[in-house]
C-alpha positions, 0 to 999 in steps of 0.5 A: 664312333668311327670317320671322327673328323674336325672342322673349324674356322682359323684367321690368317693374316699378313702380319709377320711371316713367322712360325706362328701357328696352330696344332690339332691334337688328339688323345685317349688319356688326356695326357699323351697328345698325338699332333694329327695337322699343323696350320700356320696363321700366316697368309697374304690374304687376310681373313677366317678360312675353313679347316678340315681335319680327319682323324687316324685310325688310332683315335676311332672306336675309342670309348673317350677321345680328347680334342685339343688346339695347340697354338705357338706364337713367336712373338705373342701374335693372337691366334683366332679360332672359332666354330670348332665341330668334332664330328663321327658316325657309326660304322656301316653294318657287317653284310652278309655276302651269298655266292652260288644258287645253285640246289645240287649237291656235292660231298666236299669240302667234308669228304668224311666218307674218306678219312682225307680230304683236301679242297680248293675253290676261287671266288671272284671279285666281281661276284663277291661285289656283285652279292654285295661285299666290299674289302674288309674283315671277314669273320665268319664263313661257310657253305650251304649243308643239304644233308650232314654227318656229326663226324669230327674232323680232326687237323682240319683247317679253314685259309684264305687268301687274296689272289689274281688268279681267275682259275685252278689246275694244281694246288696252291701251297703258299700265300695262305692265311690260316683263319681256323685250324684244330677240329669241326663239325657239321652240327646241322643243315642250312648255312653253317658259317665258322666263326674264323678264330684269325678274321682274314682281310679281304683287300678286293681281288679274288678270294681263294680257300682252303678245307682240309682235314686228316682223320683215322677213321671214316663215316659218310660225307656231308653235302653242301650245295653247289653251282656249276663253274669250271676252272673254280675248284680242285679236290681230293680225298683218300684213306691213309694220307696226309690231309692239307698236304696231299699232292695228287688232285682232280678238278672239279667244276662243281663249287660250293656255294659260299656265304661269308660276314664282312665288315667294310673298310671305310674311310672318310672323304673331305674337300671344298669345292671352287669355282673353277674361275673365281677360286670361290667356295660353292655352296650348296652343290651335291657331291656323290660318291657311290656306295655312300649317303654323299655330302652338300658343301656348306657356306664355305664350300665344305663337305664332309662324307662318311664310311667311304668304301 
């Protein structure tokens, strides 16, 4: 399970104001304790109050996790406890995203009718989240194959990179993550994504990527798919050359259409909600947050929500 959470009640009193206290701790083996929150048992206003704590990434996805509550008392004052939940939910599905209807098609970025082929094309935010995706890992990648050839590229790699730029007019040679290098090729028609040997995290800004190869010998291109968008891709291709490092290149507006797997980061969302007058809890009030299943505040004005992107 993942957004593994804790809640529970805890007495506060006014007796001593002193270090008396209590830990919330977690661990994998049951013998290295990491303390994740500290609540002091001191309070002017006497009485149980509700505490929430999420857990760190380190204690998610784990096969076993221990829950522990450390109590240190100065002076041997009883430390309460009770109604103690450890939650967790299952993560939010990998989605598929799919940018571009367009049904022409165009040789790159497997441009093996040349022995060289170089491509760039940027992917906007909005577009990716429009088509459903939301900042994550991305795992595999790929385009829309109309008609293919079975020659093996060769020195071919596949990056990506977040980026602010909103258009292309030269190459860009840094700020890449390399996510598939060595050699491919196009098995068959339809979506054919590369399952990326380095998955590449997408933080939510535009996405641009890299296609190139180096080959000695030529055949015939592979076409893909594409949708008219100018400004969004650069390309080239030549015998003789050097690949993911040729310097000359043309625009293009024709960009591939582009479908991609990724998994969502979520986080866990969780707070009380007050009167604004009295300072009391509310319950029962909903609280939305878009993208999620939202929450309803318990008794105590509580709530708890889960795979917050």
């Amino acid at each position: 399970y993942t957004n593994v959470a804790i809640d529970f009640a805890w007495y506060e009193d006014n007796v001593f104001s002193n270090n008396d206290r209590v830990e919330v701790q977690w661990s994998t083996d049951g013998s290295t304790w990491n303390t994740e929150a500290t609540f002091a048992r001191y309070n002017s206003v006497t009485g149980w109050k509700i505490k929430n704590v999420a857990l760190p990434s380190g204690a998610q996805g784990q096969a076993t996790l221990y829950i522990a509550f450390n109590f240190i008392s100065a002076y041997g004052n009883n430390c309460h406890l009770d109604l103690a939940h450890v939650t967790g939910v299952a993560p939010p599905p990998p989605a598929t995203v799919t940018i571009g209807t367009g049904t022409s098609t165009v040789g790159h970025p497997y441009y093996t009718f040349y022995m060289d082929s170089r491509t760039q094309m940027l992917y906007t935010s909005s577009e990716i989240q429009a088509a459903g995706g939301s900042p994550g890992e991305i795992t595999t990648i790929g385009f829309y194959v109309s008609s293919y050839s079975s020659q093996t590229m060769n020195g071919f790699n596949f990056r990506l990179q977040n980026t602010s730029l909103t258009s292309l007019s030269s190459w860009i040679t840094d700020g890449f993550t390399t996510c598939y290098s060595g050699s491919y090729a196009v098995t068959g028609t339809g979506w054919q994504l590369i399952t990326l040997q380095t998955p590449f995290i997408w933080d939510g800004s535009n996405l641009l990527l890299e296609v190139c190869f180096d080959n000695t010998s030529y055949t015939s291109s592979t076409y893909v798919r594409y949708t008219s968008n100018s400004g969004k891709t650069l390309h080239y291709h030549a015998d003789n050359n050097t690949g993911c490092s040729m310097t000359t290149v043309n625009t293009s507006s024709s960009r591939p259409n582009l479908q991609f797997v990724v998994t969502p980061w979520v986080g866990t969302l969780t707070g009380t909600g007050t009167d604004s007058y009295y300072h009391t809890p509310i319950s029962g009030a909903t609280i939305a947050v878009p993208g999620t299943a939202g929450a309803t505040t318990n008794a105590s004005g509580i709530y708890t929500i889960y795979n917050v992107p």
